[in-house]
MOPAC internal coordinates of N, CA, C and O (Angstrom, degrees):
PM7 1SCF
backbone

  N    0.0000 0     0.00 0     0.00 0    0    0    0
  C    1.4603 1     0.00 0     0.00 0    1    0    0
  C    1.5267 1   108.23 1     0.00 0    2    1    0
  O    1.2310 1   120.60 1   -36.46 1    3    2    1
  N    1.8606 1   116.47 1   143.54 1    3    2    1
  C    1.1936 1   104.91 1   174.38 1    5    3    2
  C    1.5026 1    93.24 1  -116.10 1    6    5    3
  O    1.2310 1   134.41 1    16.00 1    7    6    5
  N    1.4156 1    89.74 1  -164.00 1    7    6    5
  C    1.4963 1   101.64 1   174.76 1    9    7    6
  C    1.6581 1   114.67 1  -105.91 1   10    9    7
  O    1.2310 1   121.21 1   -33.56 1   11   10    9
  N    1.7329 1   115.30 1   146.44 1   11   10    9
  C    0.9725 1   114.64 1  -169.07 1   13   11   10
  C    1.7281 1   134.30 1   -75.60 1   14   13   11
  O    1.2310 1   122.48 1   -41.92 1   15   14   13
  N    1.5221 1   112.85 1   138.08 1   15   14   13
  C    2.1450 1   107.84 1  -160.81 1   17   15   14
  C    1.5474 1    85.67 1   -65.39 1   18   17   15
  O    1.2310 1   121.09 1   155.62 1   19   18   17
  N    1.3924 1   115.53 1   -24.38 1   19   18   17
  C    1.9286 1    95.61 1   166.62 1   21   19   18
  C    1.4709 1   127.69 1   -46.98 1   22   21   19
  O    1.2310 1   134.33 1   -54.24 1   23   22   21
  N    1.5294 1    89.89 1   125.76 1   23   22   21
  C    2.0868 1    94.87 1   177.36 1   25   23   22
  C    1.7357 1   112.22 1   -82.93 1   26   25   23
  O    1.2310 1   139.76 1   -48.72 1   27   26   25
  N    1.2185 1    79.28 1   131.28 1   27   26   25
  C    1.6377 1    95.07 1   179.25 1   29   27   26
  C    1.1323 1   121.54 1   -43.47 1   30   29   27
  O    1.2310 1   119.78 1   121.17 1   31   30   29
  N    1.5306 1   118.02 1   -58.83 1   31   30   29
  C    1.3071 1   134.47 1  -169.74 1   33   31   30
  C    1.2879 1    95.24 1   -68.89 1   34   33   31
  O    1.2310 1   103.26 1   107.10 1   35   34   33
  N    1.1398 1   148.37 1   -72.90 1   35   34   33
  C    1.4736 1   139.79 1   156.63 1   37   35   34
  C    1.8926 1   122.23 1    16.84 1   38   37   35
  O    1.2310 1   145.56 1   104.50 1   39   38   37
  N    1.4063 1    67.91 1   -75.50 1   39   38   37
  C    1.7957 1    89.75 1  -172.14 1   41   39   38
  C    1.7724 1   106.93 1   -63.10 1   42   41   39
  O    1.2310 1   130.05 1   126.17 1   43   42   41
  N    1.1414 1    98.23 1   -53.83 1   43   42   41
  C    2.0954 1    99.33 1   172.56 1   45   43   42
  C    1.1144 1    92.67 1   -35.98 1   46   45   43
  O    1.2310 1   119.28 1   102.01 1   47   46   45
  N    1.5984 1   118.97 1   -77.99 1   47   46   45
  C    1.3856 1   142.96 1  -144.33 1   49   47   46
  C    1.8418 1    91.97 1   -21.19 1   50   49   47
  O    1.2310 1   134.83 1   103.26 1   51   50   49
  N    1.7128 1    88.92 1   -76.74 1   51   50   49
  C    1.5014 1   125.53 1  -147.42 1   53   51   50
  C    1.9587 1    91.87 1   -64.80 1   54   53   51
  O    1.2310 1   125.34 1   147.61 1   55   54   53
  N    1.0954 1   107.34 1   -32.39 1   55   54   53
  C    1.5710 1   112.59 1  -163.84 1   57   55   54
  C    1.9954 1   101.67 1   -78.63 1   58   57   55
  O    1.2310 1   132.51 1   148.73 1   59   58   57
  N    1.3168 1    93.44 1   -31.27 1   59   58   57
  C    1.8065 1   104.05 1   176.87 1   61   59   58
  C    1.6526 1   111.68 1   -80.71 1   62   61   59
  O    1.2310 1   111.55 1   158.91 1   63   62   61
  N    1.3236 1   133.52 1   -21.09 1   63   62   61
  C    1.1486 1   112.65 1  -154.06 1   65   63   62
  C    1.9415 1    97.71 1  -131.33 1   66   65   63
  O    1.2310 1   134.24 1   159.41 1   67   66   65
  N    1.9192 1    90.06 1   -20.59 1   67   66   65
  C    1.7651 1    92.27 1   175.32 1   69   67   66
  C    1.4385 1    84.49 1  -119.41 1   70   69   67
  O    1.2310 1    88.15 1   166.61 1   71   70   69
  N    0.9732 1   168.88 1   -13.39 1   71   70   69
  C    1.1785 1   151.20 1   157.09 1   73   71   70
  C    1.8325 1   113.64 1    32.26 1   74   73   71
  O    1.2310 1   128.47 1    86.79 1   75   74   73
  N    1.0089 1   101.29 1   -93.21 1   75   74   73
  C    1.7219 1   121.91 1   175.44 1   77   75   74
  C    1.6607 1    96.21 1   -24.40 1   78   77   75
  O    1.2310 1   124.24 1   119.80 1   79   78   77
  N    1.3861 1   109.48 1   -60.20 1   79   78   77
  C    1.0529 1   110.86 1  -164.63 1   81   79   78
  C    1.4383 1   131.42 1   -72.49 1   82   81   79
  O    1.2310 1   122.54 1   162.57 1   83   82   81
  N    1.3748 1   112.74 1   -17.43 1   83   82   81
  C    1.3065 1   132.06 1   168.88 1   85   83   82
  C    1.3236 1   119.91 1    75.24 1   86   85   83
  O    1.2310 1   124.37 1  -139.45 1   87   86   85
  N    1.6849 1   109.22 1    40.55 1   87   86   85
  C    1.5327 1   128.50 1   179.09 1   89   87   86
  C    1.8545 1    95.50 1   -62.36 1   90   89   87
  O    1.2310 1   127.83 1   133.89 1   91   90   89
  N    1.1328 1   102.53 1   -46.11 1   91   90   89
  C    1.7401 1   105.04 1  -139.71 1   93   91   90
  C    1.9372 1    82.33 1   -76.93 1   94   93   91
  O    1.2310 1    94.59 1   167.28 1   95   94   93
  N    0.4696 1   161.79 1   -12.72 1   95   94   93
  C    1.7961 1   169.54 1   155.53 1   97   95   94
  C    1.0484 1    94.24 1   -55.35 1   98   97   95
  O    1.2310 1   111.61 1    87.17 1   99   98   97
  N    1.2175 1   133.41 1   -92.83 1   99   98   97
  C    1.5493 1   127.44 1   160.97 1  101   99   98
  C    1.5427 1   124.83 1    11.68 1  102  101   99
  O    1.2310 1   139.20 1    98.73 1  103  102  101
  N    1.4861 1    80.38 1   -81.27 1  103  102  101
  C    1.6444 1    94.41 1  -179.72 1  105  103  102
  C    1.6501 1   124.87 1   -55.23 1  106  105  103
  O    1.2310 1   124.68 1   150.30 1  107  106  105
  N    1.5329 1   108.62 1   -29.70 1  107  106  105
  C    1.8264 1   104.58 1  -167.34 1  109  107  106
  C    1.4173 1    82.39 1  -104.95 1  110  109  107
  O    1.2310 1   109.50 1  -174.01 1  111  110  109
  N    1.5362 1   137.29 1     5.99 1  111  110  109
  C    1.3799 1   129.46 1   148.00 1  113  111  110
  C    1.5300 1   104.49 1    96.12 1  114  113  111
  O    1.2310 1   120.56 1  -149.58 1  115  114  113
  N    1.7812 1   116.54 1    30.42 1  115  114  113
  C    1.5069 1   113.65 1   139.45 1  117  115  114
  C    1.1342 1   139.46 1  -112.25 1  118  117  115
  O    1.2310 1   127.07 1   -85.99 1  119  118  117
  N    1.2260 1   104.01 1    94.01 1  119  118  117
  C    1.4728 1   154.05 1  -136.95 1  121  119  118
  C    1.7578 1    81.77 1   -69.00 1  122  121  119
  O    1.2310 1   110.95 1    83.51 1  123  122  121
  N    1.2893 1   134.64 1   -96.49 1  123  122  121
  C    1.1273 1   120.59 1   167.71 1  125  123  122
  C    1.4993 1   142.88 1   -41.56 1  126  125  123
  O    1.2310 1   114.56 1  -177.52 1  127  126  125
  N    0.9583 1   127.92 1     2.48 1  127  126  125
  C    2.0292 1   132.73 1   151.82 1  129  127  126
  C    1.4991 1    95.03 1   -80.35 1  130  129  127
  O    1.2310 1   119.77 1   134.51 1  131  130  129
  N    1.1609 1   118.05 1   -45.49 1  131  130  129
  C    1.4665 1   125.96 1   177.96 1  133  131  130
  C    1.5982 1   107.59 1   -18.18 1  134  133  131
  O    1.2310 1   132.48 1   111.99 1  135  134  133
  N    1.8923 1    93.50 1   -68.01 1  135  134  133
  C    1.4261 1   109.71 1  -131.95 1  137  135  134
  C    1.7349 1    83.44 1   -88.26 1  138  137  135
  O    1.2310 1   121.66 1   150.36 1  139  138  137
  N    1.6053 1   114.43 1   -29.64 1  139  138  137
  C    1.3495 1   124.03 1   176.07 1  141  139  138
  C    1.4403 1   101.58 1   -32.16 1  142  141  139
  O    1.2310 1   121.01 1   103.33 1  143  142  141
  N    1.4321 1   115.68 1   -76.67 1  143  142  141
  C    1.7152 1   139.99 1  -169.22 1  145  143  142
  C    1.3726 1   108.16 1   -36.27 1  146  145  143
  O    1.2310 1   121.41 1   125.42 1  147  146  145
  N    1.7170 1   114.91 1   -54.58 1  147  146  145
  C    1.0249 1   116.83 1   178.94 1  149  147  146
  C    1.3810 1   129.44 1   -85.53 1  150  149  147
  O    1.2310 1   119.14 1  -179.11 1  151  150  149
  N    1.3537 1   119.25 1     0.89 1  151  150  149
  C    1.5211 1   130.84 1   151.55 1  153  151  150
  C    1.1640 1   108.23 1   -88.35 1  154  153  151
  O    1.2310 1   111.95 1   176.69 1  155  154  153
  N    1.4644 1   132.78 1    -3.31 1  155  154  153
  C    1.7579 1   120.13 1   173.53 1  157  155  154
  C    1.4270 1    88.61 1   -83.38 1  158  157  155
  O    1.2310 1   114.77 1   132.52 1  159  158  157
  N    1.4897 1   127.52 1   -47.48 1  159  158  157
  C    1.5761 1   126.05 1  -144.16 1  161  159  158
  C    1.8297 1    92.89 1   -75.16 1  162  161  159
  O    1.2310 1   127.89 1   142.77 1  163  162  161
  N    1.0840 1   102.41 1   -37.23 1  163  162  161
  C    1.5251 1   114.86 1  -178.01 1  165  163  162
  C    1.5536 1   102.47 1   -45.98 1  166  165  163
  O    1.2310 1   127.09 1    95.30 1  167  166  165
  N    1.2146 1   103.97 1   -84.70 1  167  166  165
  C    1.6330 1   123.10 1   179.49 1  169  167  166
  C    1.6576 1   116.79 1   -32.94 1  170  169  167
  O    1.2310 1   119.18 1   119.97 1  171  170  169
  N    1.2459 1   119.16 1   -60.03 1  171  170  169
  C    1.4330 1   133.72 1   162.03 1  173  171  170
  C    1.2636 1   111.98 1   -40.68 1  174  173  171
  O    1.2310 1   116.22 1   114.42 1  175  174  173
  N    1.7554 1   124.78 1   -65.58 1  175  174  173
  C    1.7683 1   113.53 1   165.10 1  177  175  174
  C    1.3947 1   110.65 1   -44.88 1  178  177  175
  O    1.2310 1   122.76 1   106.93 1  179  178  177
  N    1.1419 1   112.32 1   -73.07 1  179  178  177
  C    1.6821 1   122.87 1  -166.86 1  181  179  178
  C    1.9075 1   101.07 1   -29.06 1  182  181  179
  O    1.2310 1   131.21 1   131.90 1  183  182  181
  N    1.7248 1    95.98 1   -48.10 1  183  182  181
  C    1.6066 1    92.71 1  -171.96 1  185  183  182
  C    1.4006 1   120.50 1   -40.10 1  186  185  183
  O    1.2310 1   130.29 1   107.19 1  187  186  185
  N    1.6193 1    97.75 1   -72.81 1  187  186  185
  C    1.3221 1   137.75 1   171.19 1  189  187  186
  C    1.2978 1   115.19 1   -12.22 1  190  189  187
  O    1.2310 1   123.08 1   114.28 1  191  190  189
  N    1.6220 1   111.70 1   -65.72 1  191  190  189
  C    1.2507 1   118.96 1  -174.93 1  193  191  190
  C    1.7215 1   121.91 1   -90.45 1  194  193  191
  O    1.2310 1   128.64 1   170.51 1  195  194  193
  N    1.2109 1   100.96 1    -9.49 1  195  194  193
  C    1.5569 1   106.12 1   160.04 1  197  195  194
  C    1.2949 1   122.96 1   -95.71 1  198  197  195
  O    1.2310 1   116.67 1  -166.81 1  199  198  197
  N    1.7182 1   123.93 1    13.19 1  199  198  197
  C    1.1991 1   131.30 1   142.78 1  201  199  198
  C    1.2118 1   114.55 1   111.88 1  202  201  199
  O    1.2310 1   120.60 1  -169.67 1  203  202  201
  N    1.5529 1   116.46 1    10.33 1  203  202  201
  C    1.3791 1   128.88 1   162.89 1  205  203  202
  C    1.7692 1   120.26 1   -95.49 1  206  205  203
  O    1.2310 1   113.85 1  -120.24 1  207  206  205
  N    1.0673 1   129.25 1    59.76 1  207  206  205
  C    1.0698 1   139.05 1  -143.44 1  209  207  206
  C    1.6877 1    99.58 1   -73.68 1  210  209  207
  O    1.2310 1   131.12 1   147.93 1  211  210  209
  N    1.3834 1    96.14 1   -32.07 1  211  210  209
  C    2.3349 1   113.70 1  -168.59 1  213  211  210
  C    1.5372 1    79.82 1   -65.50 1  214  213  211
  O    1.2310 1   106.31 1   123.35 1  215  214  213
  N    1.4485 1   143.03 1   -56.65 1  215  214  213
  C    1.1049 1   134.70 1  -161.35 1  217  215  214
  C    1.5682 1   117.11 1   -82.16 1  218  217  215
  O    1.2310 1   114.44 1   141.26 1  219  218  217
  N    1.5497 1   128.13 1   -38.74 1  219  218  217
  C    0.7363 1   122.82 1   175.66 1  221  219  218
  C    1.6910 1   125.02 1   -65.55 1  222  221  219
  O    1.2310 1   117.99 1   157.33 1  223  222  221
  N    1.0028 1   121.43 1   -22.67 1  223  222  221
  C    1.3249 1   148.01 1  -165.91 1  225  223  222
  C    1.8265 1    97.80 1   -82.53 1  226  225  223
  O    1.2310 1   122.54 1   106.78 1  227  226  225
  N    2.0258 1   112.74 1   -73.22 1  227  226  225
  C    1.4849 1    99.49 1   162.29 1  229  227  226
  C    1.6276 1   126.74 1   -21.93 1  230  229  227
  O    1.2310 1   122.13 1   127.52 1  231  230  229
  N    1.3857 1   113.52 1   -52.48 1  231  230  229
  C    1.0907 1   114.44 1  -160.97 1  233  231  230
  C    1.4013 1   105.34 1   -81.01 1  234  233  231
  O    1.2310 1   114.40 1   167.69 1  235  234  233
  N    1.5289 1   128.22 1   -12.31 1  235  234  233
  C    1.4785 1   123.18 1  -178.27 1  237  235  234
  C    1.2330 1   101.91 1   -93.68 1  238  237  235
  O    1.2310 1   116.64 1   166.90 1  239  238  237
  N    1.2067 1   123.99 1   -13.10 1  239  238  237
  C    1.8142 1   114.53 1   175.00 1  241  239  238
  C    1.3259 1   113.55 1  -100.18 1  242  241  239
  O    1.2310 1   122.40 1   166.13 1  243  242  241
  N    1.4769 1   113.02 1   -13.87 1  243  242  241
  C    1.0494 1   108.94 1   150.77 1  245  243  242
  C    1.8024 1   138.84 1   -69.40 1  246  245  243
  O    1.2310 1   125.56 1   149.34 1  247  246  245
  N    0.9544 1   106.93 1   -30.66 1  247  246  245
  C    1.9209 1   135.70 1   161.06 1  249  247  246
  C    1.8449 1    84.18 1   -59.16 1  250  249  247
  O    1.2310 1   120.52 1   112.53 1  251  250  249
  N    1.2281 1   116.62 1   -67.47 1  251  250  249
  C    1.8553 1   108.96 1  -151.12 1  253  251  250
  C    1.4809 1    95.03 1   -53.21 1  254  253  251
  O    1.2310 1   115.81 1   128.78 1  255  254  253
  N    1.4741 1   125.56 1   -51.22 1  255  254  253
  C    1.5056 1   147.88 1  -159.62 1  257  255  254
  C    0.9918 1    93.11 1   -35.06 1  258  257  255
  O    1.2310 1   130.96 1   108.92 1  259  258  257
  N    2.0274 1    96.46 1   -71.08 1  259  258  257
  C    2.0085 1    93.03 1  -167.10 1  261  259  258
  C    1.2735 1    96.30 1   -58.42 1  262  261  259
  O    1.2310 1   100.58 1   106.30 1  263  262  261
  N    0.9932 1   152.84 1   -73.70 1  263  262  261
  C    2.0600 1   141.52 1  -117.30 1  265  263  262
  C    1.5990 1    86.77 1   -76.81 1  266  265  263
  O    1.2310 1   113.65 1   168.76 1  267  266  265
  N    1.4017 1   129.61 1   -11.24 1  267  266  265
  C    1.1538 1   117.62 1  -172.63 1  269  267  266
  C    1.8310 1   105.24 1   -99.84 1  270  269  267
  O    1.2310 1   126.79 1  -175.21 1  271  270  269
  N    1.4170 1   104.54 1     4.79 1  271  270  269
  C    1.4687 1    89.23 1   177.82 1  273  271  270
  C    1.7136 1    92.67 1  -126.95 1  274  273  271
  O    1.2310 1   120.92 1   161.75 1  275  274  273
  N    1.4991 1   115.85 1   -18.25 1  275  274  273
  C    1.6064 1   109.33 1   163.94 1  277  275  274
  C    1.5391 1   119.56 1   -62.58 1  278  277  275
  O    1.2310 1   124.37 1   146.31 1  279  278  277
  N    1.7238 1   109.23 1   -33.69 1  279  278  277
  C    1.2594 1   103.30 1   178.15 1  281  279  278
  C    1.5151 1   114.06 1   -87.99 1  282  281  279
  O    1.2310 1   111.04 1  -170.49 1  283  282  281
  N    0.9414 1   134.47 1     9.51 1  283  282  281
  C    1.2487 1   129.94 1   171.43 1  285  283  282
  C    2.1909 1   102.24 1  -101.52 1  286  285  283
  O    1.2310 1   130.30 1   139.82 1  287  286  285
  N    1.3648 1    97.74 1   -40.18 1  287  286  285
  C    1.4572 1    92.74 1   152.51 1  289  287  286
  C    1.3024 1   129.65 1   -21.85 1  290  289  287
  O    1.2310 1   129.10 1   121.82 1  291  290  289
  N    1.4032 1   100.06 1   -58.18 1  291  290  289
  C    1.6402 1   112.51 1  -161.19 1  293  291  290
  C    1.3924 1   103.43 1   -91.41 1  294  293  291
  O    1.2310 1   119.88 1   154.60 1  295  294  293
  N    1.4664 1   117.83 1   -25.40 1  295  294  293
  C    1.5261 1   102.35 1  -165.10 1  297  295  294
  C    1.8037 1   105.50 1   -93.72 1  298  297  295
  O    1.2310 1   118.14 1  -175.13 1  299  298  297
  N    1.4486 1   121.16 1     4.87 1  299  298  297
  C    1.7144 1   152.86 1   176.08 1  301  299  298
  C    1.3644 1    96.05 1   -89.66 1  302  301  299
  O    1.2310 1   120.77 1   149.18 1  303  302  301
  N    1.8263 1   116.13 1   -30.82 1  303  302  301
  C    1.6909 1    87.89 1  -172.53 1  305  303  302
  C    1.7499 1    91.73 1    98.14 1  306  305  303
  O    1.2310 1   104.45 1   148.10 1  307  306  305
  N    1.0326 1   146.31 1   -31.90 1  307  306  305
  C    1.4223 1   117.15 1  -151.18 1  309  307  306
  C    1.7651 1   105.93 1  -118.60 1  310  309  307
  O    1.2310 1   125.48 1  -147.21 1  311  310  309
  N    1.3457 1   107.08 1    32.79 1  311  310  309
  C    1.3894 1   119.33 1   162.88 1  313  311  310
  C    1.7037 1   125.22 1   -92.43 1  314  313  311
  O    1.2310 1   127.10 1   -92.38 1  315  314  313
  N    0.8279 1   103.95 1    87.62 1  315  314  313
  C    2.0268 1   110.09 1   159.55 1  317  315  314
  C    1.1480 1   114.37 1   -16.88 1  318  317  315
  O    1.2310 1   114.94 1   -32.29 1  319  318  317
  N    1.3488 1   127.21 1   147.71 1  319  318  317
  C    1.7106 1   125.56 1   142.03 1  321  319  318
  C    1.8433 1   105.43 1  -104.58 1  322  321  319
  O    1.2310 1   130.35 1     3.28 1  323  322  321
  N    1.2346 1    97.64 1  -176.72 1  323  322  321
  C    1.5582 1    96.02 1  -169.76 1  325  323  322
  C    1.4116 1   121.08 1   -72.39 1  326  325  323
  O    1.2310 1   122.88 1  -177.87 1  327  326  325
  N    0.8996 1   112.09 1     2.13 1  327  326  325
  C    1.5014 1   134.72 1   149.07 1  329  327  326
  C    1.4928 1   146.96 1   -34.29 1  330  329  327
  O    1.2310 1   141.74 1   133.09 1  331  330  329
  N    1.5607 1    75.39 1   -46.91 1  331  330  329
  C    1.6661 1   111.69 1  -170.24 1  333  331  330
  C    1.5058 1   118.34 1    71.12 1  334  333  331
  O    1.2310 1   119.16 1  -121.33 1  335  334  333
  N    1.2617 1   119.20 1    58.67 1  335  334  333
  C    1.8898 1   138.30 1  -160.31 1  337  335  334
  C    1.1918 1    72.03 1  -136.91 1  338  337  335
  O    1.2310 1   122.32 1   -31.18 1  339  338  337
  N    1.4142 1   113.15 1   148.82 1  339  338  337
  C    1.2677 1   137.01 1   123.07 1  341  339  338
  C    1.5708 1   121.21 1   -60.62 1  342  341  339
  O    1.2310 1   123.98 1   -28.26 1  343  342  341
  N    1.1205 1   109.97 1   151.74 1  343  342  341
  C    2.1051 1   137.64 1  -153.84 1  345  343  342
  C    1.9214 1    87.82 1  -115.58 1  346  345  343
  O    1.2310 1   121.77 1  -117.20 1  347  346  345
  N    1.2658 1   114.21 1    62.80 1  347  346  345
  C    1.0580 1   127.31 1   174.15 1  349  347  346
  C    2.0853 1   115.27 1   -61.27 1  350  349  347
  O    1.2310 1   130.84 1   -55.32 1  351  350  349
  N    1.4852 1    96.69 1   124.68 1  351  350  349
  C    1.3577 1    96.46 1  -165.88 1  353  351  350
  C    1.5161 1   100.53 1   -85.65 1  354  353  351
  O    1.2310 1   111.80 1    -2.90 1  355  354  353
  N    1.4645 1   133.06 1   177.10 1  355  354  353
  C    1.4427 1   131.51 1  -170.11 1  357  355  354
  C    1.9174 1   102.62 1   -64.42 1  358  357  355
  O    1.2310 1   125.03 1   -65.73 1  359  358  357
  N    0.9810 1   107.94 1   114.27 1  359  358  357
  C    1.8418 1   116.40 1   156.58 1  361  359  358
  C    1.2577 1    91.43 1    99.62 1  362  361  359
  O    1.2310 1   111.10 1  -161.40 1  363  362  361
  N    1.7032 1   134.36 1    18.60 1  363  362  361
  C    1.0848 1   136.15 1   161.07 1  365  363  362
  C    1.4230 1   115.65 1   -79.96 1  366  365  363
  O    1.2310 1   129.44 1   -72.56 1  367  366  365
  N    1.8711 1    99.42 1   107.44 1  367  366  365
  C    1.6812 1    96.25 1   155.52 1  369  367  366
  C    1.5677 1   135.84 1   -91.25 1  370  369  367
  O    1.2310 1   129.10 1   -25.17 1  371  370  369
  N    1.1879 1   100.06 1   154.83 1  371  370  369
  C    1.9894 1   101.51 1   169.68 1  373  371  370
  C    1.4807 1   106.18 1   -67.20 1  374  373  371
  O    1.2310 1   120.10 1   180.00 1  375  374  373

């Protein structure tokens, strides 16, 4: 296994501030968690505003949950890209 040409700081960045949205999946190229994230965030609005709020809401803390255990993934070092590399943080060895 090597380590991934994905930049770290990148991936936090994008994983801390779009999180919900599931940019940073995208970016280290898992293309499907991606699209997952952004069909939870989807589903959860859609709920919300069509008046199921108990349901829409589950499903948005469920979306926050993961980015809150992917981004701690990544900022530990022990997040993949689609590759299957580790998202090696600065002075991180394999």
């Amino acid at each position: 296994m090597k380590g991934s040409e994905k930049k770290y700081a990148t991936a936090v960045i994008l994983s801390g501030i779009f999180g919900i949205i599931g940019i940073h999946h995208f970016y280290v190229g898992r293309i499907g968690m991606g699209i997952f994230d952004l069909g939870l965030l989807i589903l959860s609005m859609t709920l919300i505003f069509m008046g199921y709020p108990m349901f829409g809401y589950l499903f948005l803390m469920i979306d926050i949950f993961h980015t809150v255990i992917v981004t701690y993934q990544l900022l530990t070092g022990q997040y993949k890209d689609g590759e299957g590399n580790l998202i090696l943080y600065p002075g991180q060895t394999i």
